[in-house]
C-alpha positions in Angstrom: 23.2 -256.1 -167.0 23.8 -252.6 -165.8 25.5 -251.4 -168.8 23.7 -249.1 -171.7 22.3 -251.5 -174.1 24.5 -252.2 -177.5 22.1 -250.9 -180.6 24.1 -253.2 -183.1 22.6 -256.4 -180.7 19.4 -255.3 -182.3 20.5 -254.4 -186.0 23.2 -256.8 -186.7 20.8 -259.8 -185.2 20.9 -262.5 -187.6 18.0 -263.8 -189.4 16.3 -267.1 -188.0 12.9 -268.6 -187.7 11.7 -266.4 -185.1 8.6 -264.5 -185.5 7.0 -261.7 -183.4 3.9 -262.4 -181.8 2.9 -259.1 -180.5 4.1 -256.5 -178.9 3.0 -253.5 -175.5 3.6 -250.5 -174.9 5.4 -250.1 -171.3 4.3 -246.4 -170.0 5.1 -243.8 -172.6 8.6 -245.0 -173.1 9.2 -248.6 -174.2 8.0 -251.4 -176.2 8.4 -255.5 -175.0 8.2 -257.7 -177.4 6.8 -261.2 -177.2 8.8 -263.4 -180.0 6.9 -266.8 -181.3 9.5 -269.1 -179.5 7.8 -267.9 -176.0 10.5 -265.5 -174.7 9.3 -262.0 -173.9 12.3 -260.7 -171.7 13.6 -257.1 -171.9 11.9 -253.8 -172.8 13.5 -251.0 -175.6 13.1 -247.7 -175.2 12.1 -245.5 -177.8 15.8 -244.0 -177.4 17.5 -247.3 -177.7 14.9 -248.3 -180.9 15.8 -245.2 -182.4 19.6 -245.5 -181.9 19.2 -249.2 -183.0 17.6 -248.1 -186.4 19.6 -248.5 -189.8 17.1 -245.8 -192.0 19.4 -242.5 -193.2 17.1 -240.0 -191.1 17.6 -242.1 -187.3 21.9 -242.4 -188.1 21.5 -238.1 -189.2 24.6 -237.0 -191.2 
């Protein structure tokens, strides 16, 4: 709490047998996702999604 968020907590996650249910757009500058196991806590930004994501473009050189 408090602290920037850690964008390996959302790549490194492991797998399980959690599904995502849906997910809302919160203004113009994060997502919350709703997981099938009924907990919805916590927004991402688009910053924090973008820093979280493993593709060759979002890490740059």
């Amino acid at each position: 709490m408090g602290q920037p968020p850690d964008p390996r907590v959302v790549r490194d996650t492991p797998r399980t047998n959690l599904n995502l249910d849906h997910l809302e757009a919160v203004g113009a500058y994060a997502l919350q996702f709703f997981w099938s196991d009924g907990h919805a806590t916590g927004i991402y930004t688009w910053e924090m999604l973008r820093a979280a994501c493993p593709c060759p473009i979002c890490l740059g050189d």
